[in-house]
N, C-alpha and C positions, 0 to 999 in steps of 0.2 A: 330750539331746545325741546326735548319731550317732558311731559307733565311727568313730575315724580310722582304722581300719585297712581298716575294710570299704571308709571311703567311698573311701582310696586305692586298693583291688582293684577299685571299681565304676568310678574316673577311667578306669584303663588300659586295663579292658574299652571302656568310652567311647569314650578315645580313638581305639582301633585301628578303632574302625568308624567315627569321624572322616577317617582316616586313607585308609579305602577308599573312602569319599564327596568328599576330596579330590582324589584321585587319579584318578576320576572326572571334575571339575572340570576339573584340569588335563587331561586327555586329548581334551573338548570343543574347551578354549582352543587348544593345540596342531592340531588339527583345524582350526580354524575360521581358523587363522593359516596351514595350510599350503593349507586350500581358497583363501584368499586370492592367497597366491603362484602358484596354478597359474592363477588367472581373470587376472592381472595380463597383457594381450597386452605391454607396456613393456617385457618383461622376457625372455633367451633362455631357451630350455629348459635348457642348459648352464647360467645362472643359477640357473633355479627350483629345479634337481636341486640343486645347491649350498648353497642356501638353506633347501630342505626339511630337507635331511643336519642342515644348522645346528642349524635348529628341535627337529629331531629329540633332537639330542646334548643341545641345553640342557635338553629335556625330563627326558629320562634323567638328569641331572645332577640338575635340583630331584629329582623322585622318590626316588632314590638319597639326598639331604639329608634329602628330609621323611623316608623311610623310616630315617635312621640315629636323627633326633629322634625318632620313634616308638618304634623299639625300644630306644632304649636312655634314652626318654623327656626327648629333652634339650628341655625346657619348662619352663613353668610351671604349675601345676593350682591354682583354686583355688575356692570358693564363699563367697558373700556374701549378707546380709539388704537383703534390697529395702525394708524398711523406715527404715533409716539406713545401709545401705551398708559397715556394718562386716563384717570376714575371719572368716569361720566354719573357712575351712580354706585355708592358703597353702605349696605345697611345689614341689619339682624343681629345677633351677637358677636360683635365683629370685637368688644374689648375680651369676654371670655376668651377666644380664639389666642387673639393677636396680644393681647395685654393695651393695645393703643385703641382710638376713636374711629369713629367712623370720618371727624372731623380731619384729626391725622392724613388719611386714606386720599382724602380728596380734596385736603389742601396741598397734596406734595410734598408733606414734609418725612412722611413713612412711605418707602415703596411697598409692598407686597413680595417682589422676587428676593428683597434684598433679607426677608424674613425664611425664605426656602433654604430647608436643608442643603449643604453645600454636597452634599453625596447624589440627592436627587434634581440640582437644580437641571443637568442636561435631560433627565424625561423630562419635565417639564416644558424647555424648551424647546422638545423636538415636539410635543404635543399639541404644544399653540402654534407651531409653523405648520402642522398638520390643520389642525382646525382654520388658519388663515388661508391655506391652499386649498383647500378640497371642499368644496359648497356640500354644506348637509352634512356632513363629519362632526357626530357626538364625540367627543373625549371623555372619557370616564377611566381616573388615575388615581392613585394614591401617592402621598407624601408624606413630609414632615415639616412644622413650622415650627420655628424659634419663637414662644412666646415671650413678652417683655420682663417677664419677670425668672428665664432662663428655663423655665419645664419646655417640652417636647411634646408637640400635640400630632397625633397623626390625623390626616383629613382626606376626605375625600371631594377631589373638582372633576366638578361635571359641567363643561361647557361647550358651545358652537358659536358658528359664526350666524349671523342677521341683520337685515337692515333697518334703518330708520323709517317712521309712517313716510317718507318722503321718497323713500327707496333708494339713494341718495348716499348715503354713507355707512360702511360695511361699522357692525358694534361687535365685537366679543362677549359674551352674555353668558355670564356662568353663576352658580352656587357650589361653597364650598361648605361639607358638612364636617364635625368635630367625629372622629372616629375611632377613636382612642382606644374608648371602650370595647366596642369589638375588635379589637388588634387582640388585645388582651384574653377575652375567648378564645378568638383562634390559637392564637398561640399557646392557650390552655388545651384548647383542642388537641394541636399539632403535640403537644411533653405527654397529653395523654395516650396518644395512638404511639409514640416511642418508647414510652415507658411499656405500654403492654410489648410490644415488638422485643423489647427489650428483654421483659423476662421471658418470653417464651423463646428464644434463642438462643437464651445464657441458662437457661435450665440444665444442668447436668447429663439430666436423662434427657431421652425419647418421649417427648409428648404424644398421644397418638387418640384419635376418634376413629371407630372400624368399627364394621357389623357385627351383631349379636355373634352368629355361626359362624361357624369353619365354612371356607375359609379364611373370613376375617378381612373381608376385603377394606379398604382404609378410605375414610371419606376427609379425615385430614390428620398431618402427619409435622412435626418439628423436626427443622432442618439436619438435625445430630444425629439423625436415622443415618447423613451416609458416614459419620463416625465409625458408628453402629453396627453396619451391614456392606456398606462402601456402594450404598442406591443412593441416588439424587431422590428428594422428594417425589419428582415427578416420574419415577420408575412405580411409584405405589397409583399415584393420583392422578395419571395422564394413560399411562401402560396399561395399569390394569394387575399386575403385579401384585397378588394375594400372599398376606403374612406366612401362612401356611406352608405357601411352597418354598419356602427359605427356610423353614421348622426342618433341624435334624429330626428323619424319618422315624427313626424309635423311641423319640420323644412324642411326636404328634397325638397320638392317642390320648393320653397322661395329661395332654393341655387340652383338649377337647373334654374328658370329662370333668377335671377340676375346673372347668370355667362355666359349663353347663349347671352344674351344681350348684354354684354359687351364685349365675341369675337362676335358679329357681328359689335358692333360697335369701336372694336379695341381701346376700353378703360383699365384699370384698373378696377377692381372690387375690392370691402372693401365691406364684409359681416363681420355681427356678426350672431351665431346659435352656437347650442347647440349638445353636443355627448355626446355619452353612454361610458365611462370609463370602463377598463376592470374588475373593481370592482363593478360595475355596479351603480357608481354616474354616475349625470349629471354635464359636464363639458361645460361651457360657453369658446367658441373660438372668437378670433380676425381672421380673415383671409384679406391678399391683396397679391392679385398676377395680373398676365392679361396673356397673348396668345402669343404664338410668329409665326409666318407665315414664308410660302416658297417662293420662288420670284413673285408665282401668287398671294400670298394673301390669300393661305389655311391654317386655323391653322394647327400647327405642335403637338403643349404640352403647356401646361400650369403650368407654373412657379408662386413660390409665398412663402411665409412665413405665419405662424401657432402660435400664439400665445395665452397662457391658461391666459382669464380673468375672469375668476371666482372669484376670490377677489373682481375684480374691481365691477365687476354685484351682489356682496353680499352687497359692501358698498354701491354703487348705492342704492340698495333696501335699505337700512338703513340709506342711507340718504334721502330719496323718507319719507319712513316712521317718522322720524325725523320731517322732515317739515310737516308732518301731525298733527302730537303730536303737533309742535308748532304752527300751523295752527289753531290746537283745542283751545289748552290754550289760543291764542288769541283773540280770538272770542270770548269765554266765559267767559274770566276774567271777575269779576265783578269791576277791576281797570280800570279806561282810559288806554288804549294803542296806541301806536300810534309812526307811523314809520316817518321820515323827512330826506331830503337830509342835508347833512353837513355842505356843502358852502352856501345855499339859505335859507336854513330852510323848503323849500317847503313840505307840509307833502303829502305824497306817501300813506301812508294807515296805518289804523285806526280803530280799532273795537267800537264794537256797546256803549262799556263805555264810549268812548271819545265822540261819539254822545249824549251821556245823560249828561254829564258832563257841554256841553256850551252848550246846547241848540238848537244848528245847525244841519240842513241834511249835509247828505255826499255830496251833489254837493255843499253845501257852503260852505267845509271846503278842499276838495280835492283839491292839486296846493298851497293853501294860506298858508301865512305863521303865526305864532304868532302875528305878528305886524297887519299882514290884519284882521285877527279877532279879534283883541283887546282884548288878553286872557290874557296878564300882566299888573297886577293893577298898580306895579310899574318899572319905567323902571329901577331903581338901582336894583330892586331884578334880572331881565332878565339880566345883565349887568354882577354881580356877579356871577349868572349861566353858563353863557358863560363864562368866564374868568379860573371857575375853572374844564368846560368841557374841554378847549384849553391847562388848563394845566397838567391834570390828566389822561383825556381820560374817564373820567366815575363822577359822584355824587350820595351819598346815601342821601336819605330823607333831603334833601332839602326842606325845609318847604317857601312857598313863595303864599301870595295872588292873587287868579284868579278870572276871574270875568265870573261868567258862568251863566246858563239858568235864565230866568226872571229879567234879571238884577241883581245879588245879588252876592254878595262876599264873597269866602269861602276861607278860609286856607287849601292848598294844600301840600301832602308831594311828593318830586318828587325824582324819580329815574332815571336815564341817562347814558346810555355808550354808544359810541364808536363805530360800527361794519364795515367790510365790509360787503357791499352785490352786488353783480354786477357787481365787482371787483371797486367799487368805498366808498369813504367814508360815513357812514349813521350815525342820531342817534336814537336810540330806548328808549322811555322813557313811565315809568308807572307814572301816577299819582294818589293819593290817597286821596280821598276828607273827610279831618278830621273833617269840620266844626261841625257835630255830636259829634265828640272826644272832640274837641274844649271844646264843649257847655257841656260834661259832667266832662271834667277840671273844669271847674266852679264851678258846681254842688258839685262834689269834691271838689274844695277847700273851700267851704262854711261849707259842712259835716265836713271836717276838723277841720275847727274852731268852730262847736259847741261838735264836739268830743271833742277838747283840754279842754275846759270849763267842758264839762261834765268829763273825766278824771281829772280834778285838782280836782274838789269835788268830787269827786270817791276817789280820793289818802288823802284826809282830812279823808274821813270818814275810809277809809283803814286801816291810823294812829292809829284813836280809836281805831277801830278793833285787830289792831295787838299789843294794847296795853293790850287787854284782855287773849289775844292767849298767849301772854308772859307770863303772870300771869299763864295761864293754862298750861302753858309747864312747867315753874318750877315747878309747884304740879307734873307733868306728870315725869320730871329730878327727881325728887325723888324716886315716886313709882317703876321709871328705878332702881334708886340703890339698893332700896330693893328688886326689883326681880331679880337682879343681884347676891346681897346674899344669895336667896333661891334657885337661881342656883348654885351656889358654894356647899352650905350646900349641896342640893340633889345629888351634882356630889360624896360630900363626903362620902353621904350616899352612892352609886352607887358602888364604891371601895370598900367600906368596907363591901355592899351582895357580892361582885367580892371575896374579900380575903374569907367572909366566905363561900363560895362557895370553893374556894380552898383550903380551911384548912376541908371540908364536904368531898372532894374525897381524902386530904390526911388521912384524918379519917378511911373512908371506907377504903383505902388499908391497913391500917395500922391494923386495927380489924380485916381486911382480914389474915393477914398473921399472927395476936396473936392466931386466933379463931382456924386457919389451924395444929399450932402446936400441942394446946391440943388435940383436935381433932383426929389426927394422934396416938397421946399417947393412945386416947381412942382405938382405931381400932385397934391399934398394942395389945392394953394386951388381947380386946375382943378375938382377934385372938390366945393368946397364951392361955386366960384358956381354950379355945376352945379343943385346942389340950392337954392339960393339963387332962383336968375332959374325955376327949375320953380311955383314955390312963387308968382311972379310973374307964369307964366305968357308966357315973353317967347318972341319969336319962334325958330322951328326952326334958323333957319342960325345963332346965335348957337350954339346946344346944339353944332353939326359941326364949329363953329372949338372950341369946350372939348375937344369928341374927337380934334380933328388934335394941340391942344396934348396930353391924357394919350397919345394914340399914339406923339407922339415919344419924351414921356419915355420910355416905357416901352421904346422900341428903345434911346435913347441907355443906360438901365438897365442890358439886356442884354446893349450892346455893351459899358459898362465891365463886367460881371461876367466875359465872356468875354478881354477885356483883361487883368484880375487874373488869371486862370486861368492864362493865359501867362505871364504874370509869374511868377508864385508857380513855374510849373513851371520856368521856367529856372530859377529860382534854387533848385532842390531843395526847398521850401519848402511843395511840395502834400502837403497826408494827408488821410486819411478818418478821418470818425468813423461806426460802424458802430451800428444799430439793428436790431431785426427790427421790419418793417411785411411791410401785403398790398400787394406791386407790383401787383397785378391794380386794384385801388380807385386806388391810387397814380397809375398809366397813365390811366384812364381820365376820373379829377378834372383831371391834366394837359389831357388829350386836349378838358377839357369847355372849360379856358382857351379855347386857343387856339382851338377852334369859334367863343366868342362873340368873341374877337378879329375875327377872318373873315369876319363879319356874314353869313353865308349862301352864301360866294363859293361855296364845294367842300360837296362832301358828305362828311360822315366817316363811317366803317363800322365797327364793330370784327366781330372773330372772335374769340371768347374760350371756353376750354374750359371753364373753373372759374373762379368769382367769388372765389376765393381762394387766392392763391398766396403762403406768407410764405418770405418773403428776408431776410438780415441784410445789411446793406449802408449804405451811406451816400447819405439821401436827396438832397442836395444837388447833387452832384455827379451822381446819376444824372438828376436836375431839368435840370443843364446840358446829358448829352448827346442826353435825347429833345427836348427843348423844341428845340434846335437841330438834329438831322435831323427832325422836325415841321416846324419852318418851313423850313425847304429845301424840302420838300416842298410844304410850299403857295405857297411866292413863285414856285417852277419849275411851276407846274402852271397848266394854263388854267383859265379862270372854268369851273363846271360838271363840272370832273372829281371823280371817287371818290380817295379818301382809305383806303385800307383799312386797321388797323392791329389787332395780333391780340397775345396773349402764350398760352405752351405752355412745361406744364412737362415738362423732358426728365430727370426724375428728379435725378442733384447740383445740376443747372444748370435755368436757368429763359432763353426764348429771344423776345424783344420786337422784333414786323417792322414796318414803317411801310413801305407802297408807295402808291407815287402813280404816274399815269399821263401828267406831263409829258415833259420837252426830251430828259430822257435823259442820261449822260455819256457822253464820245466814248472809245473802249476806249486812244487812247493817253493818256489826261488819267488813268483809274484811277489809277497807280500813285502820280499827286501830288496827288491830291484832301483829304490831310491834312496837304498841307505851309501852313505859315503863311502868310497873304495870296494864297494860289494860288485862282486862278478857272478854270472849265472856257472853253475857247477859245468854246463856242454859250450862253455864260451871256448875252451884248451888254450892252444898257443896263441889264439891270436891276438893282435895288440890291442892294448886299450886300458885306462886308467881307473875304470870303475868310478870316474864322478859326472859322467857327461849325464843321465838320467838324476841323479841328486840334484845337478845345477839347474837341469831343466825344471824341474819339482819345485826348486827355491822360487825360482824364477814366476812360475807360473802362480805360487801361493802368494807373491808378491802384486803379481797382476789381478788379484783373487779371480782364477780362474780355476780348473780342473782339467787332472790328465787320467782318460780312461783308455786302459787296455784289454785286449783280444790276443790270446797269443797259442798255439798248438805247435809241440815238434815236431820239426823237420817237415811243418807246414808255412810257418810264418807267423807273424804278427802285426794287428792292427794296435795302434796307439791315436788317441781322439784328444784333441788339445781345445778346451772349449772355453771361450773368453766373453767377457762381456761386452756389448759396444761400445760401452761409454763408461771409461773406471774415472 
């Protein structure tokens, strides 16, 4: 065991060179806080010097504290086994500290860690496994202990690792001092360096310290300059960036000598002027600063505050401008107006209506009041005026008798409020001279009463009148019911062309499909004696009368298909049904019909890009509109002519031309060539029923496609049938 006597004479040696390695410590910190203050440009020198003093004194202050705990050892000293951490030696103010003994400590019955701040117990123990690992490793920490009677002390441990005189077993060996008190400084320190930071940031204006002269270069500057100007502090304080060059130009003068002026004459200066914004407005400044001198009396710098009033110098202008507008409107009204104190009535000023109004120049009436110019006829009407100014603060049209130019009395309408101006109470009143109004009241009410006269015999003869009108409206109520009946009647006549209308296309379909039958009968046996009398071998002209008999049918065939088609279409009754086929194959199996129909008359041609073009569409009806502009084309064409017919896919659409080079259609016939039964005026004798282009039309409007034609007489005609690919 080591003598506690020695090991206390070896603590105190200990501490005292603790004590000056502290002290040390602190003299660094304080240094490195006050080199801080002086690089801070934010800040006046007049600041810094104040702040440094600060720094200073609190120094002085800890020192002074840790030097009182040193010498008169107000701590705690103690040493511990790094193997289970129990008190080999616990003494000094260890009940102030701790609220318990030093007996506590080193009987086990109070640990030490279990007194450490629950926030700081891990620094602590990352400090002491620091201290047990690393030979020669001072710890120097701050904490918080839970004293026994609930206060919070902060301390400072300062400990290493050492051995016993035996060298033999590793000790822990530290002093904890009571720190409290300087916490408390500091953080006096630290609310005071914030609070100043504080206001100078939160100052409204522009703080600023700059050189005496133009250009006023800035040696320190608050942050609200870039408000101000849109410069970062360090545009003045780092750049180089002089006041001056930012001073609207034809103001600079005007601030150069009012500030000159006033360091000479060791006043304050208050300028207003104007600067160039880094946006490049013009900003209106408040400035007050003044000078500050060295013991002879030499300016040093010039201190002051920056303030952006450009609001203030916009409403200024608009209030400047304001009182012009009402400047104007005063003067020109063509009302009296006229301005009077509150309490006196004295009238203050007056435009040129109120002059015309009594009769008076402006030196007779300027100063006087109502009563000195005897401008109210009655003093109850002045009486009642007053009474409901005092109680409202304002009167509209106020009608009361004035006695104005040439002696003569007119009915006034008067208007009245209220105002400050001067910061004193005024009132501002129009008056409106009716007595013209007055006088066509009158007038008026006179017209009135020989209108009412003239009205009542107006309304007698009215009576008559509308005794006749009755009579004429009952003959009128009648002729109403009977044209009422002959609306009925014609609505029923109207229905019943509607029904025969629909019993005329149920007709046509109906003959359609009775006609279709026989028809078909006929075509079928022409077709077997055909093959019948071949087989027999019977003469040639029997075979041409079979072919005139299936030729007819087959027009009469087409012409009922084309009949139906009409049908069906007036009666809404047309649709498609849609397939994908090759129109290309489609066109030209068509195209092959009607060739041997033809027996050789024409020549048909085609022009074809692609042997396959598929379309979805409905075959049928596309069947109707070639097959009939085809044969138009061949009944209108002479024996020997070309036939040319072509298809071209044009990408969505696919585009099917038929030209032939007969009769031609005449350019005013175009526009009816699809109406029903219409024939071209050079069509003459030949056959044809006039709906095979109509049907093709319906047809095609049903496919929603389009039919365009080309047509010159006794050249021919193209017709272009353009469908989409996919209806």
């Amino acid at each position: 065991m080591n003598d506690p006597a020695k090991t206390k004479t070896q603590l105190i040696y200990e501490l005292n060179e603790l004590r000056k390695k502290l002290n040390k410590i602190n003299q660094k910190q304080i240094q490195s806080i006050n080199k801080n203050i002086s690089n801070d440009k934010t800040i006046s020198k007049s600041s810094k010097q104040k702040e440094i003093k600060n720094q200073n004194q609190k120094f002085e202050d800890i020192t002074l504290n840790q030097k009182k705990y040193f010498e008169e050892f107000q701590g705690i000293g103690y040493q511990f086994e790094i193997t289970n951490y129990k008190p080999i030696l616990f003494f000094g103010v260890v009940r102030e500290i701790t609220g318990y003994s030093e007996e506590d400590f080193l009987s086990g019955r109070i640990e030490l860690k279990s007194l450490i701040h629950p926030e700081d117990a891990a620094l602590v123990n990352e400090e002491t496994y620091k201290v047990i690992n690393n030979a020669g490793y001072l710890s120097i920490i701050e904490y918080r202990i839970s004293n026994k009677n609930g206060t919070i002390h902060w301390v400072r441990d300062i400990k290493k690792l050492i051995k016993d005189k035996n060298n033999k077993r590793k000790i822990i060996q530290g002093t904890i001092f009571d720190v409290t008190e300087c916490k408390i400084i500091e953080d006096d320190l630290k609310l005071s360096e914030f609070r100043y930071r504080t206001l100078v940031d939160n100052v409204p204006g522009t703080i600023y310290r700059c050189q005496v002269r133009s250009p006023w270069r800035m040696e320190h500057i608050s942050p609200m300059v870039e408000h101000l100007t849109g410069y970062l502090p360090d545009k003045f304080l780092i750049d180089g960036l002089t006041w001056a060059e930012i001073v609207y130009p034809d103001d600079l003068d005007y601030i150069i000598n009012a500030v000159e002026e006033a360091v000479d004459k060791k006043e304050i200066y208050i300028l207003e002027y104007r600067i160039i914004h880094i946006d490049g407005n013009i900003r209106w400044i408040f400035e007050r600063g003044k000078a500050y001198y060295d013991e002879k009396g030499n300016p040093l710098w010039l201190e002051g505050v920056l303030l952006d009033v450009t609001d203030w110098k916009k409403a200024e202008q608009l209030l400047k401008e304001s009182e012009e507008r009402f400047r104007m409107i005063f003067q020109t009204s063509p009302d009296a107006i006229v301005l009077s104190t509150f309490d006196t009535g004295e009238y203050i000023d007056f435009n040129d209506g109120f002059i015309k109004l009594t009769g008076l120049s402006r030196e007779q009436i300027i100063g006087k009041t109502a009563y000195d110019i005897h401008l109210w006829k009655e003093q109850t009407h002045r009486d009642k005026f007053l009474t409901e100014i005092n109680k409202l603060g304002y009167i509209i049209n106020y009608e009361a008798e004035l006695n104005v130019s040439n002696n003569m009395v007119h009915t006034c309408l008067i208007s009245s409020r209220v105002i400050m101006y001067n910061n004193e109470k005024h009132l501002i009143s129009i008056l409106k001279d009716i007595g013209e109004l007055k006088d066509a009241e009158e007038k008026v009410r006179k017209l009135n009463t020989e209108l009412e006269q003239r009205v009542h015999d107006r309304t007698a003869e009215l009576e008559e009148t509308l005794k006749i009108l009755r009579n004429e409206y009952d003959e009128k109520s009648k002729a109403q019911i009977e044209l009422m009946k002959a609306k009925e009647e014609l609505a029923k006549a109207l229905n019943a062309e509607k029904e025969l209308s629909s019993m005329k296309s149920s007709f046509i379909s109906m003959i359609s499909h009775e006609y279709r039958t026989p028809l078909t009968v006929i075509l079928s046996s022409s077709e077997i004696l055909r093959r019948y009398f071949e087989i027999n071998e019977l003469e040639a002209k029997f075979y041409k009368h079979l072919d005139n008999i299936a030729e007819s049918v087959q027009i009469m065939t087409r012409l009922l298909e084309n009949i139906l088609v009409i049908s069906k279409s007036e009666a809404s009754s047309l649709y498609y049904e849609s397939s994908k086929f090759n129109v290309v194959e489609f066109f030209v199996r068509l195209i092959h019909e009607i060739e041997f129909s033809d027996k050789g008359v024409h020549h048909f041609k085609f022009d074809i890009e692609s042997e396959s073009i598929e379309v979805t569409s409905d075959q049928k009806l596309l069947k109707q509109v070639l097959f009939n502009i085809v044969s138009n084309a061949v009944k209108f064409s002479t024996a020997n002519t070309e036939i040319i017919s072509s298809v071209k896919d044009k990408g969505d659409t696919v585009e099917i031309s038929i030209q032939d080079f007969g009769i031609g259609i005449p350019i005013e016939d175009e526009p009816h060539i699809y109406d029903t039964f219409f024939r071209c005026k050079n069509s003459g004798s030949m056959k044809g029923s006039g709906i095979g282009l109509s049907v093709a039309k319906r047809c095609v409007d049903i496919l929603k496609g389009k039919i365009e034609v080309e047509s010159e007489i006794n050249h021919g005609s193209v017709f272009r049938v353009i469908l989409s690919k996919n209806l």
